[in-house]
N, C-alpha and C positions, 0 to 999 in steps of 0.2 A: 302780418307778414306771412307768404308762405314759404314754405321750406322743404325743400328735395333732401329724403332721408335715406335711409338705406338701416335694415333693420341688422342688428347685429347677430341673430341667429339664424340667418339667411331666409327670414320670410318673406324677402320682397323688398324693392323700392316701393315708396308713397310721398306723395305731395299732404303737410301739414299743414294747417293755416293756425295762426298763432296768436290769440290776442295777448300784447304784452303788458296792457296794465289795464289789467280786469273793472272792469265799472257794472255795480247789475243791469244798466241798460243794454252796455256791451254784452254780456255774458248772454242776457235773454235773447239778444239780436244773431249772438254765435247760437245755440241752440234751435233758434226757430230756422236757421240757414240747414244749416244739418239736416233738420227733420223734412223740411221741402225737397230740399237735393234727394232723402232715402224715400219718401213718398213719389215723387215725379216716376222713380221707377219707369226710365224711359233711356238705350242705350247713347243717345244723343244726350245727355244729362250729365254732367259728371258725378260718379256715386262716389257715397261718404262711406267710411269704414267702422273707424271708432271716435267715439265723442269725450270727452272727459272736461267738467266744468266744477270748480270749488272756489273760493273767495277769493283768493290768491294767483289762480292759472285755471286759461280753458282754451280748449283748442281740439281739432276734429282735423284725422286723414280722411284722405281720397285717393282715388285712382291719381296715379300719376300718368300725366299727356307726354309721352315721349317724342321729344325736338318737335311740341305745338306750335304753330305757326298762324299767328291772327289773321282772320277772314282776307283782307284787303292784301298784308303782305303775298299769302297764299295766290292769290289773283295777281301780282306780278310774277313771280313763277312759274305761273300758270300761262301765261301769256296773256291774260284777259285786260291788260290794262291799254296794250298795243292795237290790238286789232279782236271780232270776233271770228272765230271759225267754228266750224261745228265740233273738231275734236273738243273745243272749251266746252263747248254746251256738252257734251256728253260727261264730264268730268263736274262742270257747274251744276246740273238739273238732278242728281241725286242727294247732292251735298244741301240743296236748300231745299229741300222735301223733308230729308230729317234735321234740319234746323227750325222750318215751318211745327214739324211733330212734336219736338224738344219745346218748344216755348206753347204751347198746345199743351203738353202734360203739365208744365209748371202751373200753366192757368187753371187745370182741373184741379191742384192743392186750394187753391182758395187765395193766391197770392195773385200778385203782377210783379213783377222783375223788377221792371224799374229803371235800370242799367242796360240798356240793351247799345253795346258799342263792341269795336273792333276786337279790343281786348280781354272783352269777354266771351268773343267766340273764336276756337282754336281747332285746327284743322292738324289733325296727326301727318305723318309719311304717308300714310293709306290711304288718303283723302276722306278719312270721317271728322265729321263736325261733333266738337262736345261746345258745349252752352253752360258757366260756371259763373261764379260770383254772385250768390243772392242773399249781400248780407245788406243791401237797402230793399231787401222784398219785402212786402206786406200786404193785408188784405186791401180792398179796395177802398180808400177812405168815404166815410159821411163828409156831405158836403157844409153841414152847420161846424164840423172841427176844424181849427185853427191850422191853417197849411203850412208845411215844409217845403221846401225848393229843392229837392233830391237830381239825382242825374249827374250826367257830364254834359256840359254846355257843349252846340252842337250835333246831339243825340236825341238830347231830352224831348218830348212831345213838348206844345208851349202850352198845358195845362202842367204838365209838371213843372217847369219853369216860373209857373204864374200860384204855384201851390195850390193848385184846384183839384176837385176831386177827380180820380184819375180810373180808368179802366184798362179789359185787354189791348183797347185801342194805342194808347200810350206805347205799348212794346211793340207793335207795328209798327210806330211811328218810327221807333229805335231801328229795326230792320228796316225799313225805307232809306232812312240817312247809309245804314253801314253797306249797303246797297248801291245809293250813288258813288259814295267813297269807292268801294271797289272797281268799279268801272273809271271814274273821274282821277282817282289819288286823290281828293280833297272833299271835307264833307258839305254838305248840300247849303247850310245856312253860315260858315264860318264856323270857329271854336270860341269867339269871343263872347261872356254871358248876354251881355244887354243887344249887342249888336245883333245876334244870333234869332233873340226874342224878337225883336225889331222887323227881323226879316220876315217871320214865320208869318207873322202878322200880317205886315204890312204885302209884301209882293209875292206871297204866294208860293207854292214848288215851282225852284227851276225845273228846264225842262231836260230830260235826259237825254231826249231824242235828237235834240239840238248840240248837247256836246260829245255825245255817240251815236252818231247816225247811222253807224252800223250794228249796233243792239239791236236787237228784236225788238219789232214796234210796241207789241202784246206785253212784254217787259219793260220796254220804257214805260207804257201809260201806267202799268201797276206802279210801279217805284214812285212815279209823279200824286198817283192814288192815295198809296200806303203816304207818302208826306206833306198830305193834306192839312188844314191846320185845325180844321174841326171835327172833331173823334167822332161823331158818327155820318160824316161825309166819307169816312175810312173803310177798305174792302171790310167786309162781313167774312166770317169765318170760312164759311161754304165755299163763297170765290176764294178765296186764298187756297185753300186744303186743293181746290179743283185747279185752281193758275199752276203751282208748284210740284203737283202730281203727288202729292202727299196722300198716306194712306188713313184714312180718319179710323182711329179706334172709337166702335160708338156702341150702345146698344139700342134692340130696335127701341122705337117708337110704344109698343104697346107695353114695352117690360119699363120703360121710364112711366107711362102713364099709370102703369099698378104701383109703382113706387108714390105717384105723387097721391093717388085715391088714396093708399093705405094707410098715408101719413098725416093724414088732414085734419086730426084730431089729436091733442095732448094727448099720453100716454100712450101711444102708437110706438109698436117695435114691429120693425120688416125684417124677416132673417131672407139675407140675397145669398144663393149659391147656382151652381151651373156656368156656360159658358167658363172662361178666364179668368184669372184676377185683373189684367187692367181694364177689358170689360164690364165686368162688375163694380171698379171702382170708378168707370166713365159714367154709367149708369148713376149711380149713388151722386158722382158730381154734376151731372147734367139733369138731372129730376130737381134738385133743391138747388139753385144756381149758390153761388159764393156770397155768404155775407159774413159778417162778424159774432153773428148767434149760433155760428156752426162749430162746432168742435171736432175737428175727426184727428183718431189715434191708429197708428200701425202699428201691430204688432210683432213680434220678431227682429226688430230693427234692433243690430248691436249699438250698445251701450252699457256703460255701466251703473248698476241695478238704478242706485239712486237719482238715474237719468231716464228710469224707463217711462212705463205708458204713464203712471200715476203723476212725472215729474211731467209730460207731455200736456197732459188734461190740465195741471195746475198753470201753467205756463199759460193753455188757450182760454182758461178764466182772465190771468195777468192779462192779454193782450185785448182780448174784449170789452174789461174796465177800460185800459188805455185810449181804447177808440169811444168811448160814451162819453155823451155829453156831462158836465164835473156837475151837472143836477142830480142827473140819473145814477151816477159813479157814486157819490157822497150816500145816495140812500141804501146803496150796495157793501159799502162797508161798515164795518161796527165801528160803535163809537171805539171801542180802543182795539185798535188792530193789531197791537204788537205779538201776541200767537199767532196770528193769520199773516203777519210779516214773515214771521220765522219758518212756519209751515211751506209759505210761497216764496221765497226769495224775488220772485220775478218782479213783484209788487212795489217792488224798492224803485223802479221806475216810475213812479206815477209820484205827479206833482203834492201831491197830498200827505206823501207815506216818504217821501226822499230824508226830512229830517227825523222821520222816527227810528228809533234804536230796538232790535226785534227782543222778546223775550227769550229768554234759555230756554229752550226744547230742540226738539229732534227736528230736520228739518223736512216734509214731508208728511207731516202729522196728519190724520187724515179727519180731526173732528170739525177743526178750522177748517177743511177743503168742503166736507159737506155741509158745513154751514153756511158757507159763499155759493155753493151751490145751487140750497135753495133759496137764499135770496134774489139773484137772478133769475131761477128759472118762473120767481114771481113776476120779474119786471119785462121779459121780453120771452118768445120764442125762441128757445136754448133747443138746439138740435145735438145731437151725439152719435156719430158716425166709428165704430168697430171695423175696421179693416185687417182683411188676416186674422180673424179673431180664430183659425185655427191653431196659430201659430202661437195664439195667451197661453201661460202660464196661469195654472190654478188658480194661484196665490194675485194673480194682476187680475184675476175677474172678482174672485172675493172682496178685495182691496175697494176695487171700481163701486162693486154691489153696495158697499158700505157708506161711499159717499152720496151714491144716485138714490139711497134706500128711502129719503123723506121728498125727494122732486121729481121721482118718476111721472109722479099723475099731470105734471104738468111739462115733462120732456119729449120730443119724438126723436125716434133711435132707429139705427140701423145696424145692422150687422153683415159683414160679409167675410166669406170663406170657403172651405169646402166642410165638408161633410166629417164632423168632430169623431174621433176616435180615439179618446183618451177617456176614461172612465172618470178620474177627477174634475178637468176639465169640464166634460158634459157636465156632473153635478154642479159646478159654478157657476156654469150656463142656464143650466135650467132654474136655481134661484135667483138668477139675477132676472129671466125673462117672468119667473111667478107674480114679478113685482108693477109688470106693466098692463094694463086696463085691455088692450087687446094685442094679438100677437100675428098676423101674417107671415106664410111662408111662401117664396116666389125663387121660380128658376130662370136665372136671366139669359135672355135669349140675344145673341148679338147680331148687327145688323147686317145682311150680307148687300156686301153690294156689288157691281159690275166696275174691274179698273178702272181708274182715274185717266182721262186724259188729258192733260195741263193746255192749256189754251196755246192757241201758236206753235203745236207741237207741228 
């Protein structure tokens, strides 16, 4: 449940999201939302404030949407359900450029949405779009793992429907439908589940052009496009950024290819500074695309301690076991886990670990973490992305150092930020990088380009 609070020493209203009967599934599901939301760092995004997660209660503010108003209602208001005119299009064509950007940063976390519906995107007084709800986000599934039917029927792509393995495509598909809705008042395939899958299948995208003949041709064919039923008959990223006038945060071409040369080999650390941070952090996502072997930590993100990078890193081991096959998983854990329960709490999620009872220790422990550490990093290509590592605390690089100190040789690592200026810090830095086999320094360069002209314009 979320909840409109009003702080009682006059710091502010905040929207709180509350889970009210804590399960460690739930708790790690609240935690990894959070971390995507303050990672996307994207003003289309709704940002998290503070996090706080214990056995008992967890729950995380954010910016509060004042009188948010969902996409489609907004679109009657706006007059866009009645008729089009050009003052709509002038009001329209910014609003889905930074919604196009918004679900673009989520993708560069290493997630897909999942949810992409009416209700999750909310239009202020001022006509900005924020994009919120990603407590069904996750990374992109293996297609050998057992599916879930996630989504709201209606919305859902019909691989999520069908529990298949799912990609960015999938949240297109969600902007496709919430698209038609907006123009039609009803969504593209019905809200009923089976009926809805039925349709996706069987006949195809309606057509928009047909029931708004006065839409823009160039926008009807994309919406018909984006609700294709087979994810890679669906526009590609380029047309999209390029239809909607979207500005792509990208870095160039050669500063992603020194990234991927540098990396090519276990025990490879790239220290990325220059350009921005969310250049440098497109860079670092677009060089190594998204899988499950990647772990990236932000730093500076409020939290409280026992929620910081170290509780971050532990969680992206939990979620990595989650998604392996229970061959791969079983060889990853020790025969008795219950330290390495206690250390991870996240872990209580996994079908394996759900009836065991953790041992008395502190929770956090960090001999359990580097000893799952390098287990993994035997079994797969484990990658470890630092972002903001200006922004580390001493004490979170030593911490880090101590558990990556026996898997380096077999880790490829990144690092990105600006130019360190703390004298502890640097020292934490420099033993942590002593421990890697070679070391690359690169200044990332972003990609200029000439404005975007959205098709049809």
């Amino acid at each position: 449940m979320v909840w409109h609070t009003r702080r009682l020493d006059g710091g502010g209203q905040w929207a709180v999201k509350v889970l009210h009967t804590p399960d460690p599934a739930g708790v790690a599901r609240m935690k990894a939302e959070y971390r995507t939301l303050a990672r996307a760092d994207h003003p289309g995004v709704v940002q998290p404030h503070r996090l706080w997660a214990s056995a008992d209660l967890a729950w995380f503010s954010m910016r509060l949407i004042e009188q948010g108003t969902p996409l489609p209602r907004w679109a009657d208001k706006a007059g866009l359900r009645d008729r089009w005119t050009p003052h709509g299009l002038t009001r329209l064509r910014p609003l889905l450029a930074r919604l196009v950007e918004s679900m673009v940063a989520i993708h560069r976390t290493g997630v897909v949405h999942r949810d992409i519906k009416p209700d999750n995107i909310l239009v202020d007084n001022s006509d900005q779009v924020f994009l919120l709800d990603l407590d069904l986000s996750a990374p992109p599934t293996d297609a050998s793992l057992p599916g879930r039917i996630l989504g709201t029927p209606g919305y859902r792509a019909p691989e999520l429907g069908l529990g298949l393995q799912v990609g960015a495509a999938a949240d297109w598909f969600g902007l496709g439908a919430v698209l038609y809705e907006l123009f039609t008042g009803r969504a593209p395939f019905g809200k009923r589940p089976r009926r809805a899958l039925r349709a996706q299948r069987g006949r195809g995208a309606p057509d928009l052009a047909t029931a708004r003949p006065d839409v823009p041709p160039a926008l009807a064919r994309m919406v018909g496009q984006l609700l294709h039923s087979e994810p890679h008959s669906r526009p590609q990223l380029h047309h999209l950024l390029r239809h909607f006038g979207a500005e792509p945060v990208k870095a160039a071409g050669s500063t992603l290819e020194a990234i991927r040369r540098a990396t090519l080999t276990p025990g490879s650390l790239v220290e990325l500074t220059g350009a921005t941070a969310p250049v440098r952090r497109a860079a670092l996502a677009d060089a190594s695309p998204a899988n499950p072997w990647r772990i990236s930590l932000r730093f500076g993100i409020r939290s409280d301690p026992h929620l910081g990078p170290i509780d971050a890193f532990a969680s992206g081991l939990a979620r990595l076991l989650h998604l392996m096959p229970r061959e791969q998983r079983l060889q990853a854990l020790p025969r008795d886990p219950s330290s390495l329960l206690c250390a991870i709490p996240d872990l209580a999620l996994l079908r394996e670990l759900q009836a065991r009872r953790p041992a008395p220790g502190p929770s956090g422990s960090l001999p359990p973490i580097a000893a799952l550490t390098h287990r993994l990093s035997q079994l797969g290509p484990l990658t470890v992305h630092l972002e903001d590592v200006h922004l580390a605390a001493p004490e979170e690089i030593a911490a880090l150092d101590r558990i990556l100190a026996d898997s380096v040789p077999r880790i490829r690592a990144a690092t990105e930020g600006m130019i360190v200026d703390n004298t502890l810090l640097d020292a934490s830095l420099r033993k942590l990088k002593q421990r890697f086999l070679t070391t690359t320094r690169l200044r990332c360069t972003p990609d200029v380009q000439s404005p975007v002209k959205p098709d049809g314009a």
